[in-house]
N, C-alpha and C positions, 0 to 999 in steps of 0.2 A: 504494500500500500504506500503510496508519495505521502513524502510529509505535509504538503497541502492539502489533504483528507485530515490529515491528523489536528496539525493547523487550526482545521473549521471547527474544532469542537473546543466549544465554551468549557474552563477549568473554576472550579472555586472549590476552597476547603467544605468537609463534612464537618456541619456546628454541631455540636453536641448537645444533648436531652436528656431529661427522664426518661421519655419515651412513653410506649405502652406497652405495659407488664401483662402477661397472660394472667386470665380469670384465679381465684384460687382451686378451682375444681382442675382448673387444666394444667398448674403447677402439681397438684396432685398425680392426677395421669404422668406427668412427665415424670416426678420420679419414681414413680412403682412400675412405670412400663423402663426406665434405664435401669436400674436397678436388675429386673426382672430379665432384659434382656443385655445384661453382663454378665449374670449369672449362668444362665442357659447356655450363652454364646462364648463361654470361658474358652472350650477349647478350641471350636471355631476360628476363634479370635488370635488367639497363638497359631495355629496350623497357617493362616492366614497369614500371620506377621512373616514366620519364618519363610514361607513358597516367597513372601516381597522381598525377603532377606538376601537368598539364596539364587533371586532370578535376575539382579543387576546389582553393582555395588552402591552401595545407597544403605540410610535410615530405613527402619519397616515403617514406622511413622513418620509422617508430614507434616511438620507445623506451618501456620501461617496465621500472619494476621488479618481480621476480617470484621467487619462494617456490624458492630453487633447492635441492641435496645438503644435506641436516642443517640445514635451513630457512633458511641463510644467503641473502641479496640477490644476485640480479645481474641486469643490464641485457640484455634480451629485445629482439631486434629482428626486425619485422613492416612488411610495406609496407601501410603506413597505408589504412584501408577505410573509416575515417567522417571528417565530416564537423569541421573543427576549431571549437573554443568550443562545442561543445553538449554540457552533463552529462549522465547519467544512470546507470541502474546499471552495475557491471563485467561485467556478463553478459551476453552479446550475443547476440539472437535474428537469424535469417537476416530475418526481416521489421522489422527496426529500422530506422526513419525518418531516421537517424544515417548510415544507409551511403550511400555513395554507389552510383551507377551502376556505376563499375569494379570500385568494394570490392565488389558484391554476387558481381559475377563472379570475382573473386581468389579469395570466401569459396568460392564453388561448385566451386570447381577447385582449391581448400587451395594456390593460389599466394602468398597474401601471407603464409606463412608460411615461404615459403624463402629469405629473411636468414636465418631462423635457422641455416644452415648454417652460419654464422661461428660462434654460439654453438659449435653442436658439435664446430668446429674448437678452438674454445679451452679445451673441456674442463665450460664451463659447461650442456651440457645434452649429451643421449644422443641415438643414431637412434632407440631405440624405449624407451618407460617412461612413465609417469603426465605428462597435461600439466601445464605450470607454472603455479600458483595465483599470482591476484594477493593480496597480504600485507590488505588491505581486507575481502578475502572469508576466509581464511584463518585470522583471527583467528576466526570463528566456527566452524570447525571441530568438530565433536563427539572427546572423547578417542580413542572407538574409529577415526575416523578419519583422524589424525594421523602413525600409521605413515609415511603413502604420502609427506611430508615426509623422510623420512630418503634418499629416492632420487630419484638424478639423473632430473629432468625430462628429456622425452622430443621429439623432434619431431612423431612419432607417437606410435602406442602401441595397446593394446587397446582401451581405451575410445573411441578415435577411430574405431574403425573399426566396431566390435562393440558399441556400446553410443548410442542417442539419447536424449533429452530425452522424446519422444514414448512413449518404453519405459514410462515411471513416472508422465507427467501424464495428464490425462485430455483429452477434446475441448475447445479451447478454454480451458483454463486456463494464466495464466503465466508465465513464467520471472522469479517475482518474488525477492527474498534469502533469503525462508524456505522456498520452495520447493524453492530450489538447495544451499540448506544442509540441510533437513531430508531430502529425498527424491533428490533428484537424485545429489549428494556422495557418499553412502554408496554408490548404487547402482552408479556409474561405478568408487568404490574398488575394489568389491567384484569388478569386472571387470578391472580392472587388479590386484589381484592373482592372478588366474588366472596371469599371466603373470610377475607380479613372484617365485611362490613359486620356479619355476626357469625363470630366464632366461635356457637356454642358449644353443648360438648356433644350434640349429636354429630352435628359439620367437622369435630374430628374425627369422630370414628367414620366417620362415612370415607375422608382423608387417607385413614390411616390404613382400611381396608380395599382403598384405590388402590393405593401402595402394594400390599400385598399380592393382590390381581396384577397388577403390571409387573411386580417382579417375575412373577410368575408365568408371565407372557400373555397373557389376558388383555384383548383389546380395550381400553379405557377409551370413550368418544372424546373426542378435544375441546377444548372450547376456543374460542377464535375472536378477535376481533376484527370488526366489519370496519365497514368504510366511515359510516356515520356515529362511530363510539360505543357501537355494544359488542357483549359477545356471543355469540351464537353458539349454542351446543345443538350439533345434527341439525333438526328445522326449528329447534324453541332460543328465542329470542332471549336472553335474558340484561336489562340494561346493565351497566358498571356503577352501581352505586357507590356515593362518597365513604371514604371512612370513618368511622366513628371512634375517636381518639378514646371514648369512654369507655369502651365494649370492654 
């Protein structure tokens, strides 16, 4: 991509907040479902570490920092899927030359995302809500979609399940900075807030067993953003309503 792509995109720092904190019933959920599955997933979770260990030299775990409650930092961990000393953008396509062999398979089976269990345990992210923005990309952010900052990153979420890349690009073109900023960003917002307007605790499990069905390979229908601001699931229209800082 020329740096005058790059160029065009507006920068301003991430202010920080309170934010908005998940319900107490859904801080509950979060830790009896992390807990629960650290537990379970103990040896999983080593077999796992060690096949990242032993398939490039590298960390099994991947730290980083990430866009967490009221845009504050904190340290996101993932079993490390590419390849270490090789840059490129924060954006990572399933066809990235960066990943490894295992990592391709961790991505396909959203395994190298369950360290994040710890996160959820300690409060720094949710089972289900908007995924967590690296601060890099972030900063480019367009105003109207900066909201989705104010709340706790999610393990899951809408957008993980109900919303791809593929939705808004066309054949072949891709997942370059102003792509993901201009078109992608808003349109994944715009689906995560279907869920963020009321996130009860029905809307999580309904979430949480999206999740599970898609991991599983289970077609999940997408929802989509149309030309005039909604998003459509298959023929039902549903508008994008505002968020509700309260909920």
């Amino acid at each position: 991509m020329s740096e005058d792509r790059r160029t065009d995109l507006a920068t301003r720092p991430v202010d920080p907040s309170d934010g908005v904190a998940p319900s107490r019933g859904r801080r509950t959920l979060d830790v009896a479902g992390a807990l629960t599955g650290l537990l379970l997933l103990s040896v999983p979770l080593l077999i796992v570490y060690l096949l990242v260990r032993l398939s490039s030299p590298g960390p099994g775990v991947f730290r980083q920092t990430r866009v967490g409650q009221g845009g504050r930092p904190f340290t996101m961990y993932k079993f490390r899927t590419m390849r270490q000393g090789v840059g490129g953008l924060t954006v990572t396509a399933n066809c990235d030359p960066r990943l490894t062999r295992v990592g391709k398979l961790l991505r396909q089976w959203s395994l190298d995302e369950l360290p994040q269990l710890v996160n959820v345990l300690r409060g720094q992210m949710t089972l289900v809500g908007p995924r967590p923005e690296t601060y890099d990309l972030a900063v480019h952010y367009d105003a109207r979609c900066r909201w989705i900052f104010d709340h706790r990153p999610g393990l899951t979420g809408l957008s993980e399940v109900r919303f791809r890349d593929f939705d808004v690009l066309g054949p072949g073109e891709e997942v370059d900075l102003v792509n993901y900023i201009e078109r992608i960003v808003p349109a994944r917002v715009a689906v995560d807030a279907v869920y963020l307007r009321a996130p009860s605790m029905g809307a999580t499990f309904r979430a949480l067993w999206d999740t599970v069905k898609h991991i599983l390979g289970f077609t999940i229908p997408p929802l989509q953003v149309t030309p005039e601001g909604a998003v459509e699931e298959v023929e039902r229209t549903i508008p994008i309503p505002k968020p509700d800082p309260a909920a």
